[in-house]
ChimeraX commands (.cxc) that place a marker at each C-alpha (Angstrom):
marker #1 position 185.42,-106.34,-103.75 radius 0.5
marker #1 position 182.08,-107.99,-106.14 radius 0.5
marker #1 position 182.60,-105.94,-109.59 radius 0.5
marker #1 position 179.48,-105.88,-111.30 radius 0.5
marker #1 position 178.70,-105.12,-115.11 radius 0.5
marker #1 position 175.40,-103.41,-115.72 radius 0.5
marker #1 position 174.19,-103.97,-119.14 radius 0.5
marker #1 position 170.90,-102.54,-120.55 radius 0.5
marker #1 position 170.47,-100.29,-123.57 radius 0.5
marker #1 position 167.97,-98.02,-121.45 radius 0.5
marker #1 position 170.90,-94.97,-119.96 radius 0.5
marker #1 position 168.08,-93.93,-116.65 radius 0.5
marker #1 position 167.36,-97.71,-116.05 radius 0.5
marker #1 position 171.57,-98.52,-116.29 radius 0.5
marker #1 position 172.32,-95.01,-114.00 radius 0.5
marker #1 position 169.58,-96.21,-111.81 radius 0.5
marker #1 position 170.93,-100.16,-111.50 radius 0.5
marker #1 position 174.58,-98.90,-110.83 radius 0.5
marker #1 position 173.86,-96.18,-108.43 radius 0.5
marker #1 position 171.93,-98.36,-106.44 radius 0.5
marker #1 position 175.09,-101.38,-106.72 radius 0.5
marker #1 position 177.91,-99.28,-105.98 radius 0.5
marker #1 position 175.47,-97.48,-102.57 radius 0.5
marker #1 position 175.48,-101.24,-101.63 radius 0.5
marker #1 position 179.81,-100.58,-102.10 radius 0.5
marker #1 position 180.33,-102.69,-105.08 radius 0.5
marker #1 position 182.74,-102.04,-107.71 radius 0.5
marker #1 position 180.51,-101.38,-111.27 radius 0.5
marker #1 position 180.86,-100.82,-114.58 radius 0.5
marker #1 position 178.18,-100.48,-117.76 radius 0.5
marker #1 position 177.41,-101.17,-120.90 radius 0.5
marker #1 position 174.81,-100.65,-123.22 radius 0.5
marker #1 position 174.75,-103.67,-125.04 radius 0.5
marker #1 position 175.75,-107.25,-124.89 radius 0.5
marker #1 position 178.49,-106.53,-127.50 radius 0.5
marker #1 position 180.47,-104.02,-125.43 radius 0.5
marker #1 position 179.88,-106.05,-122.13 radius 0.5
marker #1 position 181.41,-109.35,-123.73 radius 0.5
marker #1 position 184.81,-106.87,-124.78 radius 0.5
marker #1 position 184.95,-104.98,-121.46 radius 0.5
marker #1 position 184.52,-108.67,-119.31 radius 0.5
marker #1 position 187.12,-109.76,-121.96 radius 0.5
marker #1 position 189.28,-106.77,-120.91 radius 0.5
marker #1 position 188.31,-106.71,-116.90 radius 0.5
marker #1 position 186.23,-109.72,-115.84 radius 0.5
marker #1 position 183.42,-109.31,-113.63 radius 0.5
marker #1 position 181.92,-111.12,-110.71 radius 0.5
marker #1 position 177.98,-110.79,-111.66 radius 0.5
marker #1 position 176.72,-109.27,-114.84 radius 0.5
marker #1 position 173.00,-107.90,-114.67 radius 0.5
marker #1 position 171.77,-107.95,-118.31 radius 0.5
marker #1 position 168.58,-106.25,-119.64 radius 0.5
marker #1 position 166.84,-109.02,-122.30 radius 0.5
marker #1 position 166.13,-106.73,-125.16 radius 0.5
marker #1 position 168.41,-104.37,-126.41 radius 0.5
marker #1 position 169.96,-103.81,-130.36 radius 0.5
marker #1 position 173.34,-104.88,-131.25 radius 0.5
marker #1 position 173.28,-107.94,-129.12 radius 0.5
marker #1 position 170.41,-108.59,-127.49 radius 0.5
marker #1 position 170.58,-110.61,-123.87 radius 0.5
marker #1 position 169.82,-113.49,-124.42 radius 0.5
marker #1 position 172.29,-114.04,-126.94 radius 0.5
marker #1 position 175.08,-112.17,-124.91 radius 0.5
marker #1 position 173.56,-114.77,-121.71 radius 0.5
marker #1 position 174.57,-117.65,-124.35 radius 0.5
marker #1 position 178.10,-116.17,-125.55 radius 0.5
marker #1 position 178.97,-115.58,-121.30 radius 0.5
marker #1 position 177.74,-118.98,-120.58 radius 0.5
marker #1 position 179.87,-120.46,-123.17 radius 0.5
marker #1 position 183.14,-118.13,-122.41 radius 0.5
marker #1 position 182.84,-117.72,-118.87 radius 0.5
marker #1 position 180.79,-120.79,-117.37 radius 0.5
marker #1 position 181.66,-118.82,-113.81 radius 0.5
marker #1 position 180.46,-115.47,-114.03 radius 0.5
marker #1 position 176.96,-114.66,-112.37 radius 0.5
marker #1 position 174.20,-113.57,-114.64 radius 0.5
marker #1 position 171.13,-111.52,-113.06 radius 0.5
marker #1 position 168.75,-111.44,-116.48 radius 0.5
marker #1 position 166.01,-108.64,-116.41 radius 0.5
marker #1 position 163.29,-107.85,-118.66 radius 0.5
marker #1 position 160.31,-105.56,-118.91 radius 0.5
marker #1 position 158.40,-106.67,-121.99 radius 0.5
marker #1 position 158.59,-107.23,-125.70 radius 0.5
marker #1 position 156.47,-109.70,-127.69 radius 0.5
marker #1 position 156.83,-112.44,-125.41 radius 0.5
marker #1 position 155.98,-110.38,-122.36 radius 0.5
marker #1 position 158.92,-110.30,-119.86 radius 0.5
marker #1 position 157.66,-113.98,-118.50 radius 0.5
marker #1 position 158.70,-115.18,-121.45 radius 0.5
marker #1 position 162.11,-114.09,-121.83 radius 0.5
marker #1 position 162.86,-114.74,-118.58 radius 0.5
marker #1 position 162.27,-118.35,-118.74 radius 0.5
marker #1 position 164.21,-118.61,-121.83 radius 0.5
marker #1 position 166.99,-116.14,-120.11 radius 0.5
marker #1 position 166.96,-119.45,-116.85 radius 0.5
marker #1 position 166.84,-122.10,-119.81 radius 0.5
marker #1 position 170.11,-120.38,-121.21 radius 0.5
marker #1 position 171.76,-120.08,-117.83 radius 0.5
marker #1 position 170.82,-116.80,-115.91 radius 0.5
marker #1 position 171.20,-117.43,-112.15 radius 0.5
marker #1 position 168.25,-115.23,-110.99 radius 0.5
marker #1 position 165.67,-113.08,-113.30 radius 0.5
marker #1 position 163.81,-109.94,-112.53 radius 0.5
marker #1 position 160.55,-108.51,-114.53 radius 0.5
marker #1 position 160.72,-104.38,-114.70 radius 0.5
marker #1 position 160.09,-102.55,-112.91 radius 0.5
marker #1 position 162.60,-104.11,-110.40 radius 0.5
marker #1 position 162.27,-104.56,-106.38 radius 0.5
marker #1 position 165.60,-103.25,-105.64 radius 0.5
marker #1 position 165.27,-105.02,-102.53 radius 0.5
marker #1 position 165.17,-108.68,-103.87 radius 0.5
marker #1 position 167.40,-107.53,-106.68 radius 0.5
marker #1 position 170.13,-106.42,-103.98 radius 0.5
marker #1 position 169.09,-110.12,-102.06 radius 0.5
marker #1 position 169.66,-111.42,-105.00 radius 0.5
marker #1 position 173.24,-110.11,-105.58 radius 0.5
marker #1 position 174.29,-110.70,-101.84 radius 0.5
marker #1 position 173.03,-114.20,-102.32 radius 0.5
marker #1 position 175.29,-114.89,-105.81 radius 0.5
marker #1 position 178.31,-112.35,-104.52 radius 0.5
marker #1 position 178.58,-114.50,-101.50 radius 0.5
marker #1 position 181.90,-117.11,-101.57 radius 0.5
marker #1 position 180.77,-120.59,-101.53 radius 0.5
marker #1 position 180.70,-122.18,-98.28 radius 0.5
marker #1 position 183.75,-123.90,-97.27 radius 0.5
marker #1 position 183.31,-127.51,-97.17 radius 0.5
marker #1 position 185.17,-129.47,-94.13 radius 0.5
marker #1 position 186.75,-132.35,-94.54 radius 0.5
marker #1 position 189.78,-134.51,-92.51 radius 0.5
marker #1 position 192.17,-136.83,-94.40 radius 0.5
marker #1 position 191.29,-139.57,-92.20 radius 0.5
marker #1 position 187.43,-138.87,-92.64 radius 0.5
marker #1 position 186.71,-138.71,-88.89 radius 0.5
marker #1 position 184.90,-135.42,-87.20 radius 0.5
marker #1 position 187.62,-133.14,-85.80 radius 0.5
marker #1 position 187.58,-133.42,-81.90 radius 0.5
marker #1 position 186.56,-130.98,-79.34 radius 0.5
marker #1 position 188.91,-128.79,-77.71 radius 0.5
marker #1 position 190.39,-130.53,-74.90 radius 0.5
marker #1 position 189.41,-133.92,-75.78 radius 0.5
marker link #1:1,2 radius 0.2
marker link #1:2,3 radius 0.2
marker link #1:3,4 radius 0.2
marker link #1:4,5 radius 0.2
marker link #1:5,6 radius 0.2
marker link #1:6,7 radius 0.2
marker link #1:7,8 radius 0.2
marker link #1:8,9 radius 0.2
marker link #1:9,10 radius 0.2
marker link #1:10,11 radius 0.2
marker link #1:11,12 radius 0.2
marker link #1:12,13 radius 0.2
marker link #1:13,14 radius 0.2
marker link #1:14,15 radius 0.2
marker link #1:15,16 radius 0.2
marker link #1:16,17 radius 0.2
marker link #1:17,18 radius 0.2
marker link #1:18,19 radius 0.2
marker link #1:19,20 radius 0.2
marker link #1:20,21 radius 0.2
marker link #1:21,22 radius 0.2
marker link #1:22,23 radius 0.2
marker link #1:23,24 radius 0.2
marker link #1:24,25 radius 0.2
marker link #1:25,26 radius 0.2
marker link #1:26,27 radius 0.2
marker link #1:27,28 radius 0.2
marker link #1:28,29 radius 0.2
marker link #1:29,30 radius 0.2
marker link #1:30,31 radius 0.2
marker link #1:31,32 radius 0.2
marker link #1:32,33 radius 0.2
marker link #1:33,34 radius 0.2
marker link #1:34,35 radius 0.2
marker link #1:35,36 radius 0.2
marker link #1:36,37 radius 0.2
marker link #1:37,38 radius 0.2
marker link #1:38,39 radius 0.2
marker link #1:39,40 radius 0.2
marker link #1:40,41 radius 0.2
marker link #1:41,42 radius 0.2
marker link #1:42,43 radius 0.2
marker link #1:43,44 radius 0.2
marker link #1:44,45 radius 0.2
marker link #1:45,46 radius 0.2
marker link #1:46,47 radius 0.2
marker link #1:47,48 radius 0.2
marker link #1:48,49 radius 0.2
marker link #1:49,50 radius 0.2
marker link #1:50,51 radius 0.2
marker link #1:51,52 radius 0.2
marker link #1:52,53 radius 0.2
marker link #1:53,54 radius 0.2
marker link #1:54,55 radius 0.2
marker link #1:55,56 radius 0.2
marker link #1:56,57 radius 0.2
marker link #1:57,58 radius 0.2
marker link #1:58,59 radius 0.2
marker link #1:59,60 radius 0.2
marker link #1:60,61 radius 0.2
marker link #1:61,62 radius 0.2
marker link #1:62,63 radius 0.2
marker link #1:63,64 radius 0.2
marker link #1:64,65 radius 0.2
marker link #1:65,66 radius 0.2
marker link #1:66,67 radius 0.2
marker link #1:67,68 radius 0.2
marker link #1:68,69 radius 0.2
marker link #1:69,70 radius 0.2
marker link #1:70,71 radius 0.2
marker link #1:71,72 radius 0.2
marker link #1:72,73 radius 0.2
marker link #1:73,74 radius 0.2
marker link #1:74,75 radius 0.2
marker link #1:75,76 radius 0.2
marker link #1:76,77 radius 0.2
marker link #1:77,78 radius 0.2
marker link #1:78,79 radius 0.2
marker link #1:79,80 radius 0.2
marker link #1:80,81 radius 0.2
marker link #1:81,82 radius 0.2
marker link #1:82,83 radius 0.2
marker link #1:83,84 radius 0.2
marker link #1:84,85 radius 0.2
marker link #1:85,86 radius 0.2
marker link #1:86,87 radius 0.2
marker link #1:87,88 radius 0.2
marker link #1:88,89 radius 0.2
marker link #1:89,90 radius 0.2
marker link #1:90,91 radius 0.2
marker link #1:91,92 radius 0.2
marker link #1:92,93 radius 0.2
marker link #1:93,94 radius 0.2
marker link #1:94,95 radius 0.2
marker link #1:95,96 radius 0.2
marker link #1:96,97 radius 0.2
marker link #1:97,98 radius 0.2
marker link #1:98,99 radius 0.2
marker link #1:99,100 radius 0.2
marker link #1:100,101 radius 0.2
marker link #1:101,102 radius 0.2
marker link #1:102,103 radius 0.2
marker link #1:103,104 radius 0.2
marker link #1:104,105 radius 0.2
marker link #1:105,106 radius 0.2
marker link #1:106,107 radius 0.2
marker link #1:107,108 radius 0.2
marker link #1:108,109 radius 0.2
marker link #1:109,110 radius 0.2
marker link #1:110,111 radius 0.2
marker link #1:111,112 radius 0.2
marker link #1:112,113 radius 0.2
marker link #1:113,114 radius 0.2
marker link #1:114,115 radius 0.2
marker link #1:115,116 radius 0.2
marker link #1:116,117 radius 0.2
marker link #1:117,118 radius 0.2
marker link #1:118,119 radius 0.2
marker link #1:119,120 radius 0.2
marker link #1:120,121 radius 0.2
marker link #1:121,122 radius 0.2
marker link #1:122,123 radius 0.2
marker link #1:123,124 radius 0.2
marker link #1:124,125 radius 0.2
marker link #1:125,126 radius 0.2
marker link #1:126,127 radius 0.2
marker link #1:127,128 radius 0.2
marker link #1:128,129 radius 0.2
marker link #1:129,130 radius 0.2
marker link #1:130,131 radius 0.2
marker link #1:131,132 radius 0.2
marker link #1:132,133 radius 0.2
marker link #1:133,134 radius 0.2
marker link #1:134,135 radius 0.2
marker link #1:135,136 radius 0.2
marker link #1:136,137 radius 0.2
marker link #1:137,138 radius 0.2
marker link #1:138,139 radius 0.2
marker link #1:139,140 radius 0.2
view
């Protein structure tokens, strides 16, 4: 089963994000900042972290940086609402620093639950024969 981390410093928008991931019957987990995520993936790691961009104690793009840098693998949904540089603006920097997929607030759960699907999915399995040739039919 996809375990997801939640991470935004807002409790309604966190409830809201991890009520609606484990209705779609993934495993979640939260945290309110990008300190306590880092520890609990540390502890636990996760398949996809969702990470609000501006929060106190470690903000996300910083905590997008330290995951990048620690765990090249995981999955990284960034979302934003606002702040100085308007939630445009964080968002590019949050693709810049390696988010796979970014959201402005308030969210379409729809695409953000596409968007999951999309990154939860295993990576095709590429076919290959030692000899190089294309595997015959049946019966041939």
């Amino acid at each position: 089963m996809t375990r997801i981390l939640i991470v935004d410093d807002d409790y309604l928008v966190r409830d809201m994000l991890a009520r609606l991931m484990r209705r779609a019957r993934y495993e979640v987990d939260t945290a309110e900042d990008g300190s306590r995520a880092l520890s609990l993936h540390r502890d636990n790691p996760f398949d996809l972290v969702i990470t609000d961009i501006l929060m106190p104690e470690k903000e996300g793009l910083e905590t997008i940086t330290e995951f990048r840098k620690s765990f090249p693998r995981v999955k990284i949904i960034a979302i934003s609402g606002g702040g100085r540089l308007g939630p445009v603006g964080y968002l590019k920097m949050a693709a810049l620093l390696g988010a796979d997929r970014t959201f402005s607030k308030p969210v379409d759960t729809a695409q953000l639950l596409g968007a999951v699907e999309e990154l939860a999915a295993p990576p095709p399995l590429k076919s290959t024969s030692a000899s190089g040739s294309t595997p015959a039919s049946p019966g041939q």
